[in-house]
C-alpha positions as CSV (number, residue, x, y, z in Angstrom):
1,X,5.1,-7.8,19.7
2,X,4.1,-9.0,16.2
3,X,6.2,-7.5,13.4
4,X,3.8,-5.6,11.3
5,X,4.0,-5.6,7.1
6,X,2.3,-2.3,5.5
7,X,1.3,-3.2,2.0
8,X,1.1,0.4,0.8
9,X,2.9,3.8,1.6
10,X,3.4,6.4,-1.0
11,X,6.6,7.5,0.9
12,X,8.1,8.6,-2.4
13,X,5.8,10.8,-3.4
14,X,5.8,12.5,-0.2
15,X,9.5,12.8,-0.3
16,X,9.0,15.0,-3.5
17,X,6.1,16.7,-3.3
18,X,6.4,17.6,0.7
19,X,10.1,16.9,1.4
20,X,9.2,15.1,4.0
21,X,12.3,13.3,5.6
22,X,11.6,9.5,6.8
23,X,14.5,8.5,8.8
24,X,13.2,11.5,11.2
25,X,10.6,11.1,13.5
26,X,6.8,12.0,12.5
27,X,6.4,14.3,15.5
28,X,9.4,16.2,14.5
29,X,8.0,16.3,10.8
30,X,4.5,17.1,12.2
31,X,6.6,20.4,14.3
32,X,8.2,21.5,11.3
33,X,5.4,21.4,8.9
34,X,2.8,23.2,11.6
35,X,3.7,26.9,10.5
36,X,3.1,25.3,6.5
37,X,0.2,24.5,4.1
38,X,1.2,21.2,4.1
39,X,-1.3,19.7,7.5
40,X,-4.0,21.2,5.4
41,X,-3.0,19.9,1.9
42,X,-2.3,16.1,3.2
43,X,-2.8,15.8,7.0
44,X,-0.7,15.4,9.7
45,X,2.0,12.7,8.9
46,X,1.4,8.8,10.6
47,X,5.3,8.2,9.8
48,X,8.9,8.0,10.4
49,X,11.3,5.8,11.0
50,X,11.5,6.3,15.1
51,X,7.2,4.9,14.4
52,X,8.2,2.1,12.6
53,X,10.1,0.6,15.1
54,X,7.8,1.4,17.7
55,X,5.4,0.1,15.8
56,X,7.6,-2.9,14.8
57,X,7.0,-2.5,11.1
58,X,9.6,-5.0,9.3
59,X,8.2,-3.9,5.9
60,X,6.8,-1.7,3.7
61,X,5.6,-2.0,-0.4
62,X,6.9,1.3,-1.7
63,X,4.9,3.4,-4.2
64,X,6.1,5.0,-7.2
65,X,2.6,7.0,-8.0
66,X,2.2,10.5,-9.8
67,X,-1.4,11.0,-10.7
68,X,-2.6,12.3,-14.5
69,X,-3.0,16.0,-14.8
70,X,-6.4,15.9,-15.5
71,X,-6.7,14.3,-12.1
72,X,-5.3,16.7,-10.6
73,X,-7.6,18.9,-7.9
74,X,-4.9,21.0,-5.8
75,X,-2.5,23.8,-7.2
76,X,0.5,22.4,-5.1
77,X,0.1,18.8,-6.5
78,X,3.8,18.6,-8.3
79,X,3.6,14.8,-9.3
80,X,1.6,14.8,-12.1
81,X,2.6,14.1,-15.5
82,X,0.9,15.2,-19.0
83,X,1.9,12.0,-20.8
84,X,3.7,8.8,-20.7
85,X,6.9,10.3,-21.2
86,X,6.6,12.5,-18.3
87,X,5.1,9.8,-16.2
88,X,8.4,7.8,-17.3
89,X,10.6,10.8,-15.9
90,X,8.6,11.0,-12.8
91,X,8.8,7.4,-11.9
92,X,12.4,6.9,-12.6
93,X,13.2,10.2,-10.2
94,X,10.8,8.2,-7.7
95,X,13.2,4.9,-8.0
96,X,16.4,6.8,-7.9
97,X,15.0,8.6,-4.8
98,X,14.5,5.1,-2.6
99,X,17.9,3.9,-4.0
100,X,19.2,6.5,-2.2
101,X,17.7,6.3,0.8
102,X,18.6,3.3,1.2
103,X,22.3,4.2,0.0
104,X,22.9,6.9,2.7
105,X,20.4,5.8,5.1
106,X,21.3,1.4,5.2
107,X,21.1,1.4,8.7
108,X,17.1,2.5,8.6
109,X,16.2,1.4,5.4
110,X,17.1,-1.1,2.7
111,X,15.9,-2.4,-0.8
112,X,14.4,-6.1,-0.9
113,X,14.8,-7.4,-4.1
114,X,15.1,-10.8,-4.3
115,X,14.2,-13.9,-2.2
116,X,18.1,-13.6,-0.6
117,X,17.4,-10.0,0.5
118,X,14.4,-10.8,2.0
119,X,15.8,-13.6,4.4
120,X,19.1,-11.5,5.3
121,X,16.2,-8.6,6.2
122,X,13.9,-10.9,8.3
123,X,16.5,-12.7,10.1
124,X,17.3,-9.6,12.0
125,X,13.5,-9.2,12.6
126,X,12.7,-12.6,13.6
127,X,15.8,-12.4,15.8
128,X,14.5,-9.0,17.6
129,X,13.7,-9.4,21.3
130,X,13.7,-5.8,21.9
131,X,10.9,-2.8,22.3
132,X,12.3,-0.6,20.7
133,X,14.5,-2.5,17.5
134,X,17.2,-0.6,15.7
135,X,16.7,-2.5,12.3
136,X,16.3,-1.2,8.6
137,X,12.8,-1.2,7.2
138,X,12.9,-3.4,4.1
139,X,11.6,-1.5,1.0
140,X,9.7,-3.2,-1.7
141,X,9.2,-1.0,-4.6
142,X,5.1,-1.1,-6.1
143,X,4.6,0.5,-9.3
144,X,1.3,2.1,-8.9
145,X,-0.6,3.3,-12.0
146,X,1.6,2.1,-15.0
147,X,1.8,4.9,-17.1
148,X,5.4,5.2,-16.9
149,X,5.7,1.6,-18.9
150,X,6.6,3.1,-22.2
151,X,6.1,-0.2,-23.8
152,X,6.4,-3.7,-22.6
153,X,9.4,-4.2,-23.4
154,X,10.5,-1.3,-20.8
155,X,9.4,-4.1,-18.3
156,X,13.0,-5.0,-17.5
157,X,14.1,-1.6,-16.9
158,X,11.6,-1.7,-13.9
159,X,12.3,-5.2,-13.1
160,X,16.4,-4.8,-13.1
161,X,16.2,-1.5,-10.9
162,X,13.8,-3.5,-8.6
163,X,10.8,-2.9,-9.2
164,X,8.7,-6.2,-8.2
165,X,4.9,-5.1,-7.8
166,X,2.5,-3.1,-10.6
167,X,-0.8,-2.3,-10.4
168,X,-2.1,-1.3,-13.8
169,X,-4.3,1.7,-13.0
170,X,-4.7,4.6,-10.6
171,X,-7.5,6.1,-12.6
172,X,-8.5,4.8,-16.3
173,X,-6.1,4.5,-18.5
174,X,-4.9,2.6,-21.6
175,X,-4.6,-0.4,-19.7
176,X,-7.9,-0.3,-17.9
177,X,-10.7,1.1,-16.6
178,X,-9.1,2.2,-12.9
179,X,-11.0,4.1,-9.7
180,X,-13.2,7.0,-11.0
181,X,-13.6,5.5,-15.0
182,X,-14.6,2.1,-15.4
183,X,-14.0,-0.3,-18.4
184,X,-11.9,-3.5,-18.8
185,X,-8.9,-4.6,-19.8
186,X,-7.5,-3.1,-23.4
187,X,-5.5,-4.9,-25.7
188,X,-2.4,-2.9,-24.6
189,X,-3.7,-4.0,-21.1
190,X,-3.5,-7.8,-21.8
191,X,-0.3,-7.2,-23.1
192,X,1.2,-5.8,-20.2
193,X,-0.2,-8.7,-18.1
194,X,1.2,-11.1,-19.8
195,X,4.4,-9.8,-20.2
196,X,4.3,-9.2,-16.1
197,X,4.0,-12.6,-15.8
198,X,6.4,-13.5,-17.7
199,X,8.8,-11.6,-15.7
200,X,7.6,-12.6,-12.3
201,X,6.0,-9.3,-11.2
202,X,3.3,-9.7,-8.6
203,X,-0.1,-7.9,-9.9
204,X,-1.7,-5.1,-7.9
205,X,-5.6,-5.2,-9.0
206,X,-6.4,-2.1,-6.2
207,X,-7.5,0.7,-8.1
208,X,-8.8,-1.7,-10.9
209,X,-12.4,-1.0,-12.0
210,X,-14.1,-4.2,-11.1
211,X,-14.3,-5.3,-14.4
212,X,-10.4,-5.2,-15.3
213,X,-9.8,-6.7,-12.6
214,X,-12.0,-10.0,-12.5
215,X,-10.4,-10.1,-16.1
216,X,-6.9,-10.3,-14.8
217,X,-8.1,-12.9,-12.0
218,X,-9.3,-15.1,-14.6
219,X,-6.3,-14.8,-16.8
220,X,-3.1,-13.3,-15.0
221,X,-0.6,-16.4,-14.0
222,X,1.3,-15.1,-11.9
223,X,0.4,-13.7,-8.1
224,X,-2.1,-11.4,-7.8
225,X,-2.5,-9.2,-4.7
226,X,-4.7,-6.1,-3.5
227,X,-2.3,-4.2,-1.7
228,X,-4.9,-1.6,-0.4
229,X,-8.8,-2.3,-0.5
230,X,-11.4,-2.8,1.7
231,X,-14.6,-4.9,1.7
232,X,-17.0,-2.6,-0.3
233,X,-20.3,-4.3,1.9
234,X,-19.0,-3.2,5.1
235,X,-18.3,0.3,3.6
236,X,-20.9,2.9,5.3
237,X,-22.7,4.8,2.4
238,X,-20.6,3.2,-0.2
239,X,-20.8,4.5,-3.9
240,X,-17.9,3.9,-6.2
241,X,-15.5,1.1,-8.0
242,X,-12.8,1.9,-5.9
243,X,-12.7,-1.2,-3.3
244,X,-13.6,-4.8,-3.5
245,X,-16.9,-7.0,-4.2
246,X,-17.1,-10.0,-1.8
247,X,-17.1,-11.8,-5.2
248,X,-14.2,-9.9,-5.8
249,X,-12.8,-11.0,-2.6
250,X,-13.3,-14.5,-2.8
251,X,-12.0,-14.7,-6.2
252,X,-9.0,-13.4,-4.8
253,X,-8.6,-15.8,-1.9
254,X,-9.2,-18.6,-4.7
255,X,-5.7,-17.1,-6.3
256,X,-4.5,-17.2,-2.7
257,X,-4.3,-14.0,-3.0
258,X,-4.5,-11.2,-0.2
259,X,-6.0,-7.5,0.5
260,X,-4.4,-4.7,2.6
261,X,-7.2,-3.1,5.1
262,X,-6.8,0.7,4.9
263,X,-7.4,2.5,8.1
264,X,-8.6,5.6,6.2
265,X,-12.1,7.5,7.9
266,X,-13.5,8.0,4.1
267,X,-12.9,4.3,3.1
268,X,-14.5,2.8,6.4
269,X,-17.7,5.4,6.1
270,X,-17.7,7.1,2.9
271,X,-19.9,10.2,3.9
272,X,-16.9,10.5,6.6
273,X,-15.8,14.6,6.5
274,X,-13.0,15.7,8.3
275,X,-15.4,18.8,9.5
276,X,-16.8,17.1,12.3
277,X,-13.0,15.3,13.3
278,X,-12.7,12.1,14.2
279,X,-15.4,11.3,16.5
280,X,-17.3,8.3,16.0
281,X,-14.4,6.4,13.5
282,X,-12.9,4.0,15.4
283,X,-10.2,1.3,15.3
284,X,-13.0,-1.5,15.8
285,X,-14.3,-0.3,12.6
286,X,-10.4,-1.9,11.1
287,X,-11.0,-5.1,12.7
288,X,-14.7,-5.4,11.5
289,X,-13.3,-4.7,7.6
290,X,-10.5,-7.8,8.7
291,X,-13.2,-10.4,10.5
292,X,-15.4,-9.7,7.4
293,X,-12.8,-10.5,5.3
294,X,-12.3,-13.8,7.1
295,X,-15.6,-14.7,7.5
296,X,-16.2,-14.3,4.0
297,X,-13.6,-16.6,2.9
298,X,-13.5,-18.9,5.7
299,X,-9.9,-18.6,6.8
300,X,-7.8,-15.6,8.0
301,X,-4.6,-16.3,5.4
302,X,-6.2,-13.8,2.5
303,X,-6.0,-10.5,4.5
304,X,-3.4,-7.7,5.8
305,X,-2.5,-4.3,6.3
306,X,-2.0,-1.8,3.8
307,X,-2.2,1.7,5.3
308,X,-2.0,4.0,2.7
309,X,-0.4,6.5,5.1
310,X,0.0,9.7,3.8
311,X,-1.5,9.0,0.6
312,X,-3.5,11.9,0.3
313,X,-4.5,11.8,4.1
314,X,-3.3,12.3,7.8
315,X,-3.5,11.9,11.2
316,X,-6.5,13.8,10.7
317,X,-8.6,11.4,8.5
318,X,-7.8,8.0,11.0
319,X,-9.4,6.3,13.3
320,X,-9.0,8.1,16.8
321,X,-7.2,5.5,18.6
322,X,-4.4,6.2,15.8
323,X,-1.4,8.8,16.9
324,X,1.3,7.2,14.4
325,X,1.5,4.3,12.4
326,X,2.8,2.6,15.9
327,X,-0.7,2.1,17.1
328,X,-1.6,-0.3,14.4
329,X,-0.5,-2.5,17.2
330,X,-3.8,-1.9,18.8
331,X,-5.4,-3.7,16.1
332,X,-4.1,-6.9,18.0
333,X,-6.0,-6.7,21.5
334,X,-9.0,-5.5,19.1
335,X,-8.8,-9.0,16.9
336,X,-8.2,-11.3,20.0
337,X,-11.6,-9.9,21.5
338,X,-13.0,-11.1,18.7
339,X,-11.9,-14.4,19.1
340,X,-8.4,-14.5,16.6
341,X,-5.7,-16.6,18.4
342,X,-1.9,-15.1,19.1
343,X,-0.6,-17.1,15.5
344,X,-3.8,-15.9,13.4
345,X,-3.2,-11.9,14.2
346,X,0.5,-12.5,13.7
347,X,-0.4,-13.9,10.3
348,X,-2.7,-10.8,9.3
349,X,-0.1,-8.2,10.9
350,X,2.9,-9.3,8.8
351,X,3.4,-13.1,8.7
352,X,0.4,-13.5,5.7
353,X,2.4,-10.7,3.4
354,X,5.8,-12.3,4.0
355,X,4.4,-15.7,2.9
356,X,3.4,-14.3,0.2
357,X,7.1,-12.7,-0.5
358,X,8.6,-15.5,0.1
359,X,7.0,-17.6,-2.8
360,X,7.5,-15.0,-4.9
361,X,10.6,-13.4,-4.8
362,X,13.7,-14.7,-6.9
């Protein structure tokens, strides 16, 4: 079984606003939560750690994310901050929270902060030659939305407590024009990037408005990524700045770049409701987002998985083949029909993201 790398999870922000306990299983999160608000307010949960190993997921990029107040839609949304000072406080909680996971919980998961952590943590993986592992799932921490950056020089707080991933927006702000509010890059923006760079972080454009971020393709020298988009084209009744162009796309794979799929019903057909369930959204509908991808860019080395599970969604907003994140393993059989040999589908499950790592970590 390929090892699977999830380029987004906002497992943080779940910890705090649902209490939502990883290291247990998601069907005994799903039993507790069933007498609550909470299946309603976010879905059914796809995680846990008893799922990852099932599923064989090695890795996972981390979120720290609190969305702006004015964003906010829901009267039990918690992580939302007013100004940059509270989006500061929020973050740091956020960072504290995973250092302690992995502090009383090292035996399921673990911090990945540098190139040495990395190997140590895939050595077990690549070693596994069981169905069921019993291996730590190695946390890298993505800063999404950076509105917690006081100033640039609060870089290397992030940077020293492990942060190693930012993407500038969520929504707009005075960066850049992000999902929902277009514009470019600002000055403060350009700053930032540049600064980034200079520190080695690995840019996040998802959530850029399109304009921002073919800005910071042209000019951003260090890696770029888009941890969790999908091809825009291929998007069923598609209307927003939220995913990616294919001139977006192949701008990306020319900074050998690469894009998470999401397996979200709403970002595979946008007039998706949850009203009629999940009837008619299918895993295929994954695979077709990853062979476009390919096609468009002539290789398979520029695409990956990045969930997004329980990022605002559930069980009940997933393709219907999809119980837990474990089934993501389906995706293989699905991408061999079409053709993909047993290396290429290890490549997009994990091995294309570790690359990746593995050139950029210190």
């Amino acid at each position: 079984m390929n090892f699977i790398i999830d380029a987004h999870e906002d497992l943080a922000w779940n910890m705090t606003t649902f209490q939502r306990d990883y290291t247990q299983s998601a069907l005994t999160t799903r039993k507790l939560e069933a007498s609550t608000g909470v299946p309603t307010a976010n879905g059914d949960t796809m995680l846990g750690w008893p799922e990852y190993m099932a599923g064989h997921v090695a890795i996972v990029f981390s979120t720290l994310f609190a969305s702006p107040v004015r964003m906010k839609k829901y009267a039990w949304v918690n992580q939302c901050y007013a100004d940059t000072a509270e989006a500061n406080r929020i973050y740091k909680d956020q960072l504290f929270l995973y250092e302690h996971l992995a502090q009383d919980h090292h035996t399921k998961f673990c911090l990945i902060r540098s190139r040495t952590d990395l190997d140590q943590h895939m050595t077990g993986w690549k070693n596994n030659e069981t169905l069921l592992p019993d291996l730590p799932v190695g946390l890298v921490l993505l800063m999404e939305g950076a509105e917690a950056i006081t100033s640039p020089g609060d870089l290397d707080f992030w940077w020293e407590h492990g942060v190693r991933m930012i993407g500038p927006a969520w929504a707009g702000n005075r960066f850049c024009g992000g999902t929902g509010e277009p514009g470019p890059l600002t000055r403060e923006g350009h700053t930032l990037l540049k600064q980034m760079a200079a520190l080695g972080f690995i840019l996040d454009i998802s959530h850029m408005d399109g304009q921002a971020a073919g800005q910071a393709l042209e000019t951003y020298q260090g890696q770029v990524i888009a941890s969790h988009a999908n091809a825009s084209t291929l998007i069923k009744n598609y209307s927003s700045n939220r995913h990616l162009s294919d001139t977006a796309i192949k701008r990306l794979a020319q900074r050998d770049a690469i894009m998470g799929i999401i397996p979200y019903n709403r970002f595979l057909d946008q007039q998706w409701q949850s009203g009629p369930g999940r009837a008619g959204m299918h895993l295929s509908m994954v695979a077709e987002q990853v062979d476009y991808v390919c096609q468009l860019v002539g290789d398979s080395l520029h695409v990956g998985i990045g969930s997004d599970f329980d990022g605002g969604f559930g069980l009940q907003s997933t393709p219907i083949e999809l119980e837990t994140i474990a089934d993501l393993q389906k995706l293989e059989m699905l991408l061999l029909e079409k053709g993909y040999d047993a290396t290429t589908v290890a490549g997009i499950f994990g091995n294309n993201w570790l690359h990746m790592l593995e050139s950029n970590l210190r």
